[in-house]
PyMOL Python script that loads the backbone (N, CA, C, O; Angstrom):
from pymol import cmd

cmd.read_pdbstr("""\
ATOM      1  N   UNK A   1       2.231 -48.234  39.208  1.00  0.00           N
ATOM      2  CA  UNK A   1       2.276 -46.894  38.662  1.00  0.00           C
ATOM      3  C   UNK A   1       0.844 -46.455  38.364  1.00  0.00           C
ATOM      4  O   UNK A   1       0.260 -47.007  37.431  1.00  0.00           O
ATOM      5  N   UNK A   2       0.186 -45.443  39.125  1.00  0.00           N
ATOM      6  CA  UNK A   2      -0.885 -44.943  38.458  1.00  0.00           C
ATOM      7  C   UNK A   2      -0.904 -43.711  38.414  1.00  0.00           C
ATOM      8  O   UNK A   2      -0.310 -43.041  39.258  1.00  0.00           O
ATOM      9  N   UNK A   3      -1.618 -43.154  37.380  1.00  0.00           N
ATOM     10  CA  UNK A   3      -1.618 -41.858  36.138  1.00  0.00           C
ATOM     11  C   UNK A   3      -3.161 -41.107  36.820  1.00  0.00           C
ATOM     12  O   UNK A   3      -4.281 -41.617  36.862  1.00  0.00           O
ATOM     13  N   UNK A   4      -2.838 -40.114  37.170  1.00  0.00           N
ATOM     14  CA  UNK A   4      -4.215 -38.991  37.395  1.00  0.00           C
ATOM     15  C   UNK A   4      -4.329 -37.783  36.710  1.00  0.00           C
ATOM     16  O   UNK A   4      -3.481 -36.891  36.709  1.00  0.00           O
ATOM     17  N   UNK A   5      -5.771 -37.776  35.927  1.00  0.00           N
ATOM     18  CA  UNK A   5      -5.946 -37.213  34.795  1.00  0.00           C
ATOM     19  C   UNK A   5      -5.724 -35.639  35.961  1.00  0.00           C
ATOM     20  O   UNK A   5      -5.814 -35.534  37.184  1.00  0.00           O
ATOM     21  N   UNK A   6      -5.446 -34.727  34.984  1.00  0.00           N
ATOM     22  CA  UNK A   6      -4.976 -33.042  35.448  1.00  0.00           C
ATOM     23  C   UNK A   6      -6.537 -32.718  35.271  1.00  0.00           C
ATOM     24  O   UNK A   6      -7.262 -33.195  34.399  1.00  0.00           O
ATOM     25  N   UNK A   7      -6.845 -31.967  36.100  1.00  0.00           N
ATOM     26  CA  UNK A   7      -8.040 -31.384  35.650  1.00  0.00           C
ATOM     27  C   UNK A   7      -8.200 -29.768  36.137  1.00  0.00           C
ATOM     28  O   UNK A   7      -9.246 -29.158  35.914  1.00  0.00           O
ATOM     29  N   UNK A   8      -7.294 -29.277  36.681  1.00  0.00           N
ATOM     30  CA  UNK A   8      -6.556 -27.740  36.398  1.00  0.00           C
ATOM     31  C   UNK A   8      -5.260 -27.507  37.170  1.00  0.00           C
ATOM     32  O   UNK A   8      -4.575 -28.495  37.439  1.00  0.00           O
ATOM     33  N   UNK A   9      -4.871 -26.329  37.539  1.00  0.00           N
ATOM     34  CA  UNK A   9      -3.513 -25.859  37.961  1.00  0.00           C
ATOM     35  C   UNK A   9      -3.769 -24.498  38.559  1.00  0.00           C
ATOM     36  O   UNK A   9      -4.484 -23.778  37.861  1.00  0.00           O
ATOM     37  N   UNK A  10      -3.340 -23.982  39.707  1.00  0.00           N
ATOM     38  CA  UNK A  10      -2.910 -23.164  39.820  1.00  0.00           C
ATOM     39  C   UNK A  10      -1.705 -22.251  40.145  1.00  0.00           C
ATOM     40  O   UNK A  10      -1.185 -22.457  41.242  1.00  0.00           O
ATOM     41  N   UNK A  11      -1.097 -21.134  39.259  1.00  0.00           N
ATOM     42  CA  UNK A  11       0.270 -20.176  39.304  1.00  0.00           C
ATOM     43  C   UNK A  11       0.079 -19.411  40.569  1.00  0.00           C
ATOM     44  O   UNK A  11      -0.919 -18.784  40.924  1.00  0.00           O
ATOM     45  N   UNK A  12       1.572 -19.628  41.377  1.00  0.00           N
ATOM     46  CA  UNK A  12       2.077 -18.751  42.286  1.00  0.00           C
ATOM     47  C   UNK A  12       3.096 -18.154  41.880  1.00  0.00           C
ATOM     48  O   UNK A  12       4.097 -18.822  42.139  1.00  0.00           O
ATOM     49  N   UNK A  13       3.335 -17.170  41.343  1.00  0.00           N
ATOM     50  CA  UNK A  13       4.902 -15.939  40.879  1.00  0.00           C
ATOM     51  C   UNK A  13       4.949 -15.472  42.034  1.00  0.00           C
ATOM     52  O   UNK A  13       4.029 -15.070  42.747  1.00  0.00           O
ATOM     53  N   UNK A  14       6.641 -15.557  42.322  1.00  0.00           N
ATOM     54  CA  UNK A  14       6.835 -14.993  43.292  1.00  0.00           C
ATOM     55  C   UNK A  14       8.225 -14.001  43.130  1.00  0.00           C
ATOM     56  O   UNK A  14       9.364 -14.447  43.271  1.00  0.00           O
ATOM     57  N   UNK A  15       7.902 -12.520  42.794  1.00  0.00           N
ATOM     58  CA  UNK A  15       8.506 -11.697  42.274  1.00  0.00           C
ATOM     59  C   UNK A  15      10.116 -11.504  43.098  1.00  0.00           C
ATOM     60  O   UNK A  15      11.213 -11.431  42.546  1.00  0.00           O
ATOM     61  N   UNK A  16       9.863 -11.463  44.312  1.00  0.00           N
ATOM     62  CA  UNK A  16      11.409 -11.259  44.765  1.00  0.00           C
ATOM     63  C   UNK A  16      12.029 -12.135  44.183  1.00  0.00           C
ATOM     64  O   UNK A  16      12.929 -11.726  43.449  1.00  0.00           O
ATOM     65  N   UNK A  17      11.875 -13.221  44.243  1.00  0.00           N
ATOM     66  CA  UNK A  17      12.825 -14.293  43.746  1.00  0.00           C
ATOM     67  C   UNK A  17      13.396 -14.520  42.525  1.00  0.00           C
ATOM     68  O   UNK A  17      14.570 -14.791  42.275  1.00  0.00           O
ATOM     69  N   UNK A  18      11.970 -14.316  41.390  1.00  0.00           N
ATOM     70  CA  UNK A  18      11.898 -14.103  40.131  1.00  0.00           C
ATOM     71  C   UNK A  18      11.746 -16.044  40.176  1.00  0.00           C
ATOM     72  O   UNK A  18      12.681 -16.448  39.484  1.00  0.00           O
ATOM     73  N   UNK A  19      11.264 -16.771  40.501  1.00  0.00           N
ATOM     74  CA  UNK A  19      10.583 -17.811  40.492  1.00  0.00           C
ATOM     75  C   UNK A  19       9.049 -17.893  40.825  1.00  0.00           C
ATOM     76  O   UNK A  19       8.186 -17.023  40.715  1.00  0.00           O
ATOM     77  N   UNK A  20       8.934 -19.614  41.405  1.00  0.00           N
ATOM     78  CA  UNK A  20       6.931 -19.877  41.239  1.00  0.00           C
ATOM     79  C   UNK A  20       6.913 -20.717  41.089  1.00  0.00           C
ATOM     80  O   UNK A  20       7.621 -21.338  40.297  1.00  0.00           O
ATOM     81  N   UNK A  21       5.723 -21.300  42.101  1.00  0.00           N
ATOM     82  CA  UNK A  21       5.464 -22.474  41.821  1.00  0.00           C
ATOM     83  C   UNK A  21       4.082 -23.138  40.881  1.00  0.00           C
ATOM     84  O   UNK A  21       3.527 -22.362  40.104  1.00  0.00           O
ATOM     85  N   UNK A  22       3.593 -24.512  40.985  1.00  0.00           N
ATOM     86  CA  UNK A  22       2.794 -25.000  39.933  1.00  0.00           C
ATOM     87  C   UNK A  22       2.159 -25.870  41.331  1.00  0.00           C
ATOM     88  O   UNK A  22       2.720 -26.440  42.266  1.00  0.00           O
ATOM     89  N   UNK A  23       0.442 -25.621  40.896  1.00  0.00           N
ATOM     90  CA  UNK A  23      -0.074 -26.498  41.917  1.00  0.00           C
ATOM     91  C   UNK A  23      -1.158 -26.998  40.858  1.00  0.00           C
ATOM     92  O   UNK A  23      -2.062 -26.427  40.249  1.00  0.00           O
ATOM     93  N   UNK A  24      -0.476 -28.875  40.914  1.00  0.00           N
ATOM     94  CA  UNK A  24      -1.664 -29.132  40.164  1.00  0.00           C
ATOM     95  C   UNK A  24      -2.668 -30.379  40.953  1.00  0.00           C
ATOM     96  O   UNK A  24      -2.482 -31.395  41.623  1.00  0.00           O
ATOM     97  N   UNK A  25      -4.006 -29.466  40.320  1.00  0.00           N
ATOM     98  CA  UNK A  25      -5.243 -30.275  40.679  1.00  0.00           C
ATOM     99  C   UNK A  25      -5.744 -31.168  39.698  1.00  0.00           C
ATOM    100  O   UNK A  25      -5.752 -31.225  38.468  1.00  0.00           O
ATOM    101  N   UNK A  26      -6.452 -32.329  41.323  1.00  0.00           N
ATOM    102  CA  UNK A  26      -6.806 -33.342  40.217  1.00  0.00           C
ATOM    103  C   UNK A  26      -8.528 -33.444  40.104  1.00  0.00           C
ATOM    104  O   UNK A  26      -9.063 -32.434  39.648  1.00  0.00           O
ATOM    105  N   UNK A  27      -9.138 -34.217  40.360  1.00  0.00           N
ATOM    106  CA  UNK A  27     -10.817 -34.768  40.612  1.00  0.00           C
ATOM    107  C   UNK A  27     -10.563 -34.440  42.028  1.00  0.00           C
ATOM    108  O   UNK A  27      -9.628 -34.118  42.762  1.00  0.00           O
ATOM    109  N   UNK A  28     -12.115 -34.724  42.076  1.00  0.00           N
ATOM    110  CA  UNK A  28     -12.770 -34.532  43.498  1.00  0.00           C
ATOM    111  C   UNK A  28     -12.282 -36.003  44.559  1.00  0.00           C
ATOM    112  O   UNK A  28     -12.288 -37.189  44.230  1.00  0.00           O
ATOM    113  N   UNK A  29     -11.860 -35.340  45.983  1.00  0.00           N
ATOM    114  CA  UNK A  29     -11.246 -36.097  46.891  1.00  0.00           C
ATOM    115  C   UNK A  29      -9.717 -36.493  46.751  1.00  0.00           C
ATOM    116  O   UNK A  29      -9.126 -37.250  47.522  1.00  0.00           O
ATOM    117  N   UNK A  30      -9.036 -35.705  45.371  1.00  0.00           N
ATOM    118  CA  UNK A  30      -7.914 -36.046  45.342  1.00  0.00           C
ATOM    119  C   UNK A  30      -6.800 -35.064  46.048  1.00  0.00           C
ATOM    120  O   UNK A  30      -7.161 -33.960  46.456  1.00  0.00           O
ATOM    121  N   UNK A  31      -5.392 -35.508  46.185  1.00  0.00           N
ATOM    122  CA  UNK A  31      -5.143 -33.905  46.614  1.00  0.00           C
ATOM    123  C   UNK A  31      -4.537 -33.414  45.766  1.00  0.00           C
ATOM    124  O   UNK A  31      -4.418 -34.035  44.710  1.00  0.00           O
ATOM    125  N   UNK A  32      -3.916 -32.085  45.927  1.00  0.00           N
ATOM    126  CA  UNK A  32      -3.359 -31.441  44.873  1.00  0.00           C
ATOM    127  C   UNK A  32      -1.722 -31.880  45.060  1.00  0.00           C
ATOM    128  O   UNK A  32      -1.394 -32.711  45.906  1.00  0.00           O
ATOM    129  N   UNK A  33      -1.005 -31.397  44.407  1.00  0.00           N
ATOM    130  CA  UNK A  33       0.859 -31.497  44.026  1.00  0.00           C
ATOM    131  C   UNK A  33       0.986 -30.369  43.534  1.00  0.00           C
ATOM    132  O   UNK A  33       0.542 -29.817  42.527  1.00  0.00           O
ATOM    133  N   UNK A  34       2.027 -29.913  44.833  1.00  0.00           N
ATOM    134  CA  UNK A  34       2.714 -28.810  44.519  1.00  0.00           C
ATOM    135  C   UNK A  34       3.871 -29.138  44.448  1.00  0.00           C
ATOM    136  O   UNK A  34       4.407 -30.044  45.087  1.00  0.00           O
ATOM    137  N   UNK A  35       4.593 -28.090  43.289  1.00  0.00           N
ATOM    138  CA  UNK A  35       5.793 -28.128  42.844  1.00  0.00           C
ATOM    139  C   UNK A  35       6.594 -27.441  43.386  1.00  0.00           C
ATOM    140  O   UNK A  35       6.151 -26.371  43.805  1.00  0.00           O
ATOM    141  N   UNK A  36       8.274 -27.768  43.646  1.00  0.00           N
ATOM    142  CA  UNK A  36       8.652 -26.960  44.685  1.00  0.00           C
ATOM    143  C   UNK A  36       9.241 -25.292  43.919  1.00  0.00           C
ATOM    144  O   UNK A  36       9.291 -25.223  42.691  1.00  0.00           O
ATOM    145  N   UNK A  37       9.439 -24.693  44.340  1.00  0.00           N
ATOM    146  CA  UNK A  37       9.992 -23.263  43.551  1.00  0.00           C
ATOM    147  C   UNK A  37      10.833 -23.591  42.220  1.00  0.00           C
ATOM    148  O   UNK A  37      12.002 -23.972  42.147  1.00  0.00           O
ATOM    149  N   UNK A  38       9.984 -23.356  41.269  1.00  0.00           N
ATOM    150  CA  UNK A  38      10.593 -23.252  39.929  1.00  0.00           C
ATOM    151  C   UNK A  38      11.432 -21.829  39.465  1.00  0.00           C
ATOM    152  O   UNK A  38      11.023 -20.669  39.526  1.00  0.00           O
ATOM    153  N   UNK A  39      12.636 -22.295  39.024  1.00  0.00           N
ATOM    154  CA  UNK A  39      13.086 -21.295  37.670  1.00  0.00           C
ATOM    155  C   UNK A  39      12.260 -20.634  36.906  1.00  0.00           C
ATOM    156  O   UNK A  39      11.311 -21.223  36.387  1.00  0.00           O
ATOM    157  N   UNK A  40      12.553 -18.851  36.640  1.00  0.00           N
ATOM    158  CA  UNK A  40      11.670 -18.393  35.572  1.00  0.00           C
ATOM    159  C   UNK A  40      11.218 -19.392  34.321  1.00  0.00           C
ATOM    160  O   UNK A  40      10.052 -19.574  33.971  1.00  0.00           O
ATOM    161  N   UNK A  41      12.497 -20.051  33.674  1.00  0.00           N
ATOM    162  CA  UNK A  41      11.912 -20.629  32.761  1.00  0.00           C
ATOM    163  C   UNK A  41      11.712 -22.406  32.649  1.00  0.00           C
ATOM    164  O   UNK A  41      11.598 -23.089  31.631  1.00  0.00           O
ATOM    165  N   UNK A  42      11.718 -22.836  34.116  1.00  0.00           N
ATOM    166  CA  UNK A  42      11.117 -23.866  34.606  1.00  0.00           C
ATOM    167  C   UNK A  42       9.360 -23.159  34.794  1.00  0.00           C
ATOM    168  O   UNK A  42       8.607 -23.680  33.972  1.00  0.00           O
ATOM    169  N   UNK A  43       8.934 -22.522  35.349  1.00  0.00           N
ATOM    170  CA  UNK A  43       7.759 -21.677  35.801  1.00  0.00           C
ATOM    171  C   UNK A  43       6.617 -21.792  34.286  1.00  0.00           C
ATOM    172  O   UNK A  43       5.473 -22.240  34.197  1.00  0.00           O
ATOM    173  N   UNK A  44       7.645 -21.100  33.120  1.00  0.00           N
ATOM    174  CA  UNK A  44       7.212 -20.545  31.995  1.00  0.00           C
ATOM    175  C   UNK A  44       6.498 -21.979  31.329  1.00  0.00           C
ATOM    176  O   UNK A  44       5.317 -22.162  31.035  1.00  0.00           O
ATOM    177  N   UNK A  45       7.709 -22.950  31.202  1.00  0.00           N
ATOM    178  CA  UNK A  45       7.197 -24.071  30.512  1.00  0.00           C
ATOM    179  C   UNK A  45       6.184 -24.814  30.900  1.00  0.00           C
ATOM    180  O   UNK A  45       5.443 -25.367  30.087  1.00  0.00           O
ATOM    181  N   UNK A  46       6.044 -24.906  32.160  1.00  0.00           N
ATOM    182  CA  UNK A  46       5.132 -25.733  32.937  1.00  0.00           C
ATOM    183  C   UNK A  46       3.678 -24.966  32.369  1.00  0.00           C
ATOM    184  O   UNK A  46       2.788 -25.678  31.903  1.00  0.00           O
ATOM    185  N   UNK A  47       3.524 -23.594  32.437  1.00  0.00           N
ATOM    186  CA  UNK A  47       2.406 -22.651  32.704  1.00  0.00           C
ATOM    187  C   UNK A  47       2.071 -22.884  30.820  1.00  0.00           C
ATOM    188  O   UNK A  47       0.970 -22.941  30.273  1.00  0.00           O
ATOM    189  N   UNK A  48       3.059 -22.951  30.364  1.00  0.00           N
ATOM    190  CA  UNK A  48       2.459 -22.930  28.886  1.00  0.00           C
ATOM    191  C   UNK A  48       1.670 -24.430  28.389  1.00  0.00           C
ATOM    192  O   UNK A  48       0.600 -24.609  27.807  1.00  0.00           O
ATOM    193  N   UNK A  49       2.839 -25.512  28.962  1.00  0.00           N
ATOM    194  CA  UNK A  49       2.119 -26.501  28.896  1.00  0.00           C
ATOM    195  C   UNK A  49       0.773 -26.605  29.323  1.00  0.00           C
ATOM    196  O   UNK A  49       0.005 -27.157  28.535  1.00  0.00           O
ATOM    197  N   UNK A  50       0.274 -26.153  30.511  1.00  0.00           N
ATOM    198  CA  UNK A  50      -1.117 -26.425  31.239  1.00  0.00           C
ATOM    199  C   UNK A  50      -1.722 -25.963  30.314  1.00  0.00           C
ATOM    200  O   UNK A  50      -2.307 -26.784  29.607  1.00  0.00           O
ATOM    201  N   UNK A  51      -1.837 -24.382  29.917  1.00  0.00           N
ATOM    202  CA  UNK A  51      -2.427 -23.466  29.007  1.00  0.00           C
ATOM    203  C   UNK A  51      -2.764 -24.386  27.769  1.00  0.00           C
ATOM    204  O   UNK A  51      -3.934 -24.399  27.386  1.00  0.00           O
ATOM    205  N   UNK A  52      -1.934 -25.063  27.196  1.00  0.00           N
ATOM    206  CA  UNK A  52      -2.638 -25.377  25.923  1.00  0.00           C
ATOM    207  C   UNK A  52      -2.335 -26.695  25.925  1.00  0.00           C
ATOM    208  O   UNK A  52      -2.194 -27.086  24.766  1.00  0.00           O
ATOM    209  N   UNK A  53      -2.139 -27.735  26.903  1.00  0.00           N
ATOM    210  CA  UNK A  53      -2.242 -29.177  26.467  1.00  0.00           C
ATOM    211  C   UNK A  53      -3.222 -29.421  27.725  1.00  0.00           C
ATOM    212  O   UNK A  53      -3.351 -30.639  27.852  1.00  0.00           O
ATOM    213  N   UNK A  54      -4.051 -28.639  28.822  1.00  0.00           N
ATOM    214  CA  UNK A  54      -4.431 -29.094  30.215  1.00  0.00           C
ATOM    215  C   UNK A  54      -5.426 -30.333  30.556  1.00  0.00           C
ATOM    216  O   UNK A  54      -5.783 -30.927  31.573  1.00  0.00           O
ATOM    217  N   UNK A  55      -5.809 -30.439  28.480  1.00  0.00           N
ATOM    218  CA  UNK A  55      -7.044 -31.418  28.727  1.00  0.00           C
ATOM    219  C   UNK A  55      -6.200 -33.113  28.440  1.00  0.00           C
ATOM    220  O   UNK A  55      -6.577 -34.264  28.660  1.00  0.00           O
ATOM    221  N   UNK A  56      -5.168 -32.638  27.965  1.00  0.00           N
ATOM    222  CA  UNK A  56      -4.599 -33.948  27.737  1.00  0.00           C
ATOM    223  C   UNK A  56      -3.681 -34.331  28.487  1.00  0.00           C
ATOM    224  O   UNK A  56      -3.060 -35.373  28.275  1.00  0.00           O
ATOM    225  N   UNK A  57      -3.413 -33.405  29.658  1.00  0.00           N
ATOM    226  CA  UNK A  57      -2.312 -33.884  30.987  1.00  0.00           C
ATOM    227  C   UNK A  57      -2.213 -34.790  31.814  1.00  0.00           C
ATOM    228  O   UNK A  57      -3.097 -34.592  32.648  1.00  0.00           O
ATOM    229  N   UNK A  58      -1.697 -35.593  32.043  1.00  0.00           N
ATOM    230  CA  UNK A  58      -1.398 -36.765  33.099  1.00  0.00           C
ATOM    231  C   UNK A  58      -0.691 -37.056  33.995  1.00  0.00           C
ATOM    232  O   UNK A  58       0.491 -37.166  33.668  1.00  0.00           O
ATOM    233  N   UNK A  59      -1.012 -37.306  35.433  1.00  0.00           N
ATOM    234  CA  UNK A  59       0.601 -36.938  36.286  1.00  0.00           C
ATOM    235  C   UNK A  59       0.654 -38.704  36.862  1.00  0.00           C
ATOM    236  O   UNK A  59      -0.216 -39.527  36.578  1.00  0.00           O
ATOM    237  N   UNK A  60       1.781 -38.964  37.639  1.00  0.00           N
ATOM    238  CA  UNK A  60       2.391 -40.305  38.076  1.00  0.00           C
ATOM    239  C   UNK A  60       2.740 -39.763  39.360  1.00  0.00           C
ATOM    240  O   UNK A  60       3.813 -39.175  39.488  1.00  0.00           O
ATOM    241  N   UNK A  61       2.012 -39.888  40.244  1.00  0.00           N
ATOM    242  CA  UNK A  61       2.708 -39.422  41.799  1.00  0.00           C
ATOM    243  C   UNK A  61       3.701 -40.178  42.053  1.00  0.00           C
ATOM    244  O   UNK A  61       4.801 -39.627  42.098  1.00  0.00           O
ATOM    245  N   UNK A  62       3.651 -41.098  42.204  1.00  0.00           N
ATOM    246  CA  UNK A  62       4.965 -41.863  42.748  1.00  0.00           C
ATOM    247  C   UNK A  62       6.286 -41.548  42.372  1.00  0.00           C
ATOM    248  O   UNK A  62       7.166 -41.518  43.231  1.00  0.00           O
ATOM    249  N   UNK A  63       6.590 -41.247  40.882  1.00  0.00           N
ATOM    250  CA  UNK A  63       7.619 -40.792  40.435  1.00  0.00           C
ATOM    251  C   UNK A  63       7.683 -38.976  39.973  1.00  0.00           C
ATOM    252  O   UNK A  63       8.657 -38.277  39.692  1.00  0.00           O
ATOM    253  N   UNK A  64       6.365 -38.676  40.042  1.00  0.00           N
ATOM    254  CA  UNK A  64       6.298 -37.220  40.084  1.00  0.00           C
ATOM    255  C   UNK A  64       6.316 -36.772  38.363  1.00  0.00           C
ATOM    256  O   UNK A  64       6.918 -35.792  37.925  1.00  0.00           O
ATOM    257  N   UNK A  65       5.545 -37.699  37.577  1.00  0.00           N
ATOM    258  CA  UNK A  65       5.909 -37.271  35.823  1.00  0.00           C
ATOM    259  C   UNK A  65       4.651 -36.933  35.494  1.00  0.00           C
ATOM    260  O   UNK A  65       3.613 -37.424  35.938  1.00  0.00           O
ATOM    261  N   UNK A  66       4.821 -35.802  34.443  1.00  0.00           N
ATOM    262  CA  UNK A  66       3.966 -35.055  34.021  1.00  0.00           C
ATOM    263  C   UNK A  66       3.729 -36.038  32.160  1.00  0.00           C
ATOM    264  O   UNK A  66       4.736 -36.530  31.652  1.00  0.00           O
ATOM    265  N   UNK A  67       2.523 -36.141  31.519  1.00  0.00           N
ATOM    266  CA  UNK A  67       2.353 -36.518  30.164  1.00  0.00           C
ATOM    267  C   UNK A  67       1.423 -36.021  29.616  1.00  0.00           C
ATOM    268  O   UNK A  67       0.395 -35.724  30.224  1.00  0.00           O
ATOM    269  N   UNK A  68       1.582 -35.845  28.451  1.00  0.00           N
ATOM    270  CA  UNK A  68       0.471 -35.529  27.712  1.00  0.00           C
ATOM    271  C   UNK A  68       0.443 -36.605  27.138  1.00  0.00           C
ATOM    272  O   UNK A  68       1.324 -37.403  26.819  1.00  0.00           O
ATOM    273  N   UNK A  69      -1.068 -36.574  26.975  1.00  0.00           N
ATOM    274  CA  UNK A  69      -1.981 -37.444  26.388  1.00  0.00           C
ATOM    275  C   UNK A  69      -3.442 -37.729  25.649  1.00  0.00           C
ATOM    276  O   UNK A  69      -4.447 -37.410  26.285  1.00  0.00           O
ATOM    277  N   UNK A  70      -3.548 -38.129  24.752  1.00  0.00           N
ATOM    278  CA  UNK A  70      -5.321 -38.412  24.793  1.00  0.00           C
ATOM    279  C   UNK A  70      -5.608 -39.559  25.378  1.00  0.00           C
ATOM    280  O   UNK A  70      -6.787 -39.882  25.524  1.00  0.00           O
ATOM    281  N   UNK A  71      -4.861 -40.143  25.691  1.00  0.00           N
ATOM    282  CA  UNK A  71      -5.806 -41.365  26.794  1.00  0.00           C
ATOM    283  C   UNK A  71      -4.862 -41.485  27.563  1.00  0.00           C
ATOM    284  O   UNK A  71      -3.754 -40.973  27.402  1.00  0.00           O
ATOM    285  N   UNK A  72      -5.423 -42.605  29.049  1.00  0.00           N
ATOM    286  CA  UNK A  72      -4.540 -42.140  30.164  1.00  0.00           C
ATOM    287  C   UNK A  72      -2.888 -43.287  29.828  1.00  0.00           C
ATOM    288  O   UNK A  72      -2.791 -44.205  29.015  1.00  0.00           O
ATOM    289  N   UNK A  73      -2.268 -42.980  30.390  1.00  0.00           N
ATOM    290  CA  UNK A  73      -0.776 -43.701  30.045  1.00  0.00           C
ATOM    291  C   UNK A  73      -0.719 -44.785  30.736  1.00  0.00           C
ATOM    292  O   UNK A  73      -1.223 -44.913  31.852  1.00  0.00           O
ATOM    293  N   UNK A  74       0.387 -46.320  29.646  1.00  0.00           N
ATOM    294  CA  UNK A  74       0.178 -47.439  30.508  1.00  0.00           C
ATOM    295  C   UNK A  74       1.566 -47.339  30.803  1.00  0.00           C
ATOM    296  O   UNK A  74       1.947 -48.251  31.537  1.00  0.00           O
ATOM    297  N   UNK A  75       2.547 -46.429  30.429  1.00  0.00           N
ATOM    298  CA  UNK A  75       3.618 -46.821  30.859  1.00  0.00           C
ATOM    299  C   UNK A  75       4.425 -45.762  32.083  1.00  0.00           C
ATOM    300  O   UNK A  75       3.926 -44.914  32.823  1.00  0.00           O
ATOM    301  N   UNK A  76       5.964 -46.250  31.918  1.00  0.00           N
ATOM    302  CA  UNK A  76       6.500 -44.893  33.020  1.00  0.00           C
ATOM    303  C   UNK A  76       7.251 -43.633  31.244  1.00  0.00           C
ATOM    304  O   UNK A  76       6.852 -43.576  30.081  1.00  0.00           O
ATOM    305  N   UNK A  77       8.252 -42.995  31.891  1.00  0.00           N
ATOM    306  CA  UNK A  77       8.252 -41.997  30.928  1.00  0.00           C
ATOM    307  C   UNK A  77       9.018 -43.005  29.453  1.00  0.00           C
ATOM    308  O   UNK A  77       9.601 -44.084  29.565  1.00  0.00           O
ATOM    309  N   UNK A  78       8.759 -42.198  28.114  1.00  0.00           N
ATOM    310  CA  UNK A  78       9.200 -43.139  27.275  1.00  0.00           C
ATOM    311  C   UNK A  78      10.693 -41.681  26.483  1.00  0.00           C
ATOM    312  O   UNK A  78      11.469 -42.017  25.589  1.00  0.00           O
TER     313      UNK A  78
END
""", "prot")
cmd.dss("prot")
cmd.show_as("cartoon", "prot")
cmd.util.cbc("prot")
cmd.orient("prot")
């Protein structure tokens, strides 16, 4: 299991639908993860989380989990 620190995001709204997705970036040479079409308020939570936890975010590719954190995580979700 390894944890890659978030180091921003970018919002796609996509009005016909009234969904959007979440593309999050990591460090340099990594790639990004995009999320597949979120719910308005799948969309909302994600976007608020980035907004005010983005420095303490952590993702798990393999299983696809998002954490907050101040240091990086040793486990899977708790």
């Amino acid at each position: 299991m390894t944890w890659k620190k978030v180091t921003g995001y970018e919002l796609e709204w996509q009005v016909r639908i009234k969904g959007g997705r979440v593309t999050i970036l990591f460090g340099e040479g990594e790639s990004p993860a995009t999320s597949p079409v979120l719910s308005a308020q799948d969309f909302s939570v994600m976007a608020d989380m980035f907004r005010h936890e983005l420095l303490r975010v952590w993702y798990e590719d393999a299983q696809k989990i998002l954490k907050t954190s101040g240091k990086e995580p040793t486990s899977g979700p708790s």
